[in-house]
C-alpha positions in Angstrom: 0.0 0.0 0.0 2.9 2.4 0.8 4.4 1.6 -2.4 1.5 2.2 -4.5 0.7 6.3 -2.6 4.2 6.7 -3.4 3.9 5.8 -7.1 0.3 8.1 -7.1 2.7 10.9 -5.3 5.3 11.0 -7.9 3.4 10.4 -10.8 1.3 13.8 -9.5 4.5 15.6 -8.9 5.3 14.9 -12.2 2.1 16.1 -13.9 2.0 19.2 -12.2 5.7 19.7 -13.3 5.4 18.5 -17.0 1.6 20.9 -17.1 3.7 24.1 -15.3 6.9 24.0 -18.3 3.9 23.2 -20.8 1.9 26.6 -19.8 5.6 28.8 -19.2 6.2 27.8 -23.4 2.9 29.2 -24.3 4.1 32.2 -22.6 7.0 32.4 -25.4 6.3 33.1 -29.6 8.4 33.1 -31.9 8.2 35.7 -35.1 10.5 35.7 -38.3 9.6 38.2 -40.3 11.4 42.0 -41.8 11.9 45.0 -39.5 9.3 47.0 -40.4 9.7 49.8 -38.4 11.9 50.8 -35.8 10.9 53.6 -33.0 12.9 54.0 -29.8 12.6 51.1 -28.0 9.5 49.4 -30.2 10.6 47.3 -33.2 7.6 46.0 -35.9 8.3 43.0 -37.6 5.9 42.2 -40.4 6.0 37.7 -41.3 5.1 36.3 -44.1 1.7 36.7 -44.2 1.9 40.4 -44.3 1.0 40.7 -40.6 2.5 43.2 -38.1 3.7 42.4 -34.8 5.3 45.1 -32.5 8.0 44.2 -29.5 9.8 46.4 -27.0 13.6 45.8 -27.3 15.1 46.5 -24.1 18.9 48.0 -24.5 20.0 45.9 -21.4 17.3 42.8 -21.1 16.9 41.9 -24.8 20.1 39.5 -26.2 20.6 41.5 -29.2 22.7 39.4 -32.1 23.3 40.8 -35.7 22.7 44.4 -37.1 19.2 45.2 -36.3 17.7 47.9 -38.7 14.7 48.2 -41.1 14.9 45.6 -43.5 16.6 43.4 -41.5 15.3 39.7 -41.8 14.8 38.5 -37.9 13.8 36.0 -35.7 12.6 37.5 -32.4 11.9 35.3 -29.5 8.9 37.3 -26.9 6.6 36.8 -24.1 3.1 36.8 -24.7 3.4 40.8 -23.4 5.0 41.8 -26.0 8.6 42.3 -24.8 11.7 40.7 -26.9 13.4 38.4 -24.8 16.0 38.0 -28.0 16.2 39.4 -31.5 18.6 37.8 -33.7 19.1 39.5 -37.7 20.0 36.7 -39.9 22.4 36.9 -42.1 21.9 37.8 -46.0 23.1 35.4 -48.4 24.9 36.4 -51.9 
């Protein structure tokens, strides 16, 4: 009998663990798209299907990696409030 709560105990623990990592990645999206626009802090990224999708880029929180300007084809990594947790420019080919 002991051995079978313990079993139902760690078989719970691990829902409840497996259920809280699932509902922290819907807190995450990730766009690629062109830089749209770029004002102060706020960065628009349009994707492919033509739709716009604004982020604030924090000068010391966000992890910044390539040149980002208008034009600039990105992959940006946010939480579901809209703030950039990375950006990344990719690079251009020839």
């Amino acid at each position: 009998m002991k051995k079978g709560l313990t079993y139902l105990l760690v078989a719970g623990i691990m829902t409840v663990s497996f259920a809280s990592v699932g509902l922290a990645m819907k807190d995450h999206k990730e766009i690629n798209g062109v830089v749209s626009k770029i004002e102060g802090d706020m960065v628009t990224v349009t994707d492919d299907h033509k739709k716009d999708h604004t982020f604030h880029v924090d000068a010391h929180a966000t992890k910044k990696e390539g040149e980002i300007t208008v034009g600039a084809h990105v992959t940006v990594d946010a939480d579901k409030s809209g703030h950039a947790n990375s950006i990344k420019a990719k690079a251009m080919k020839h």
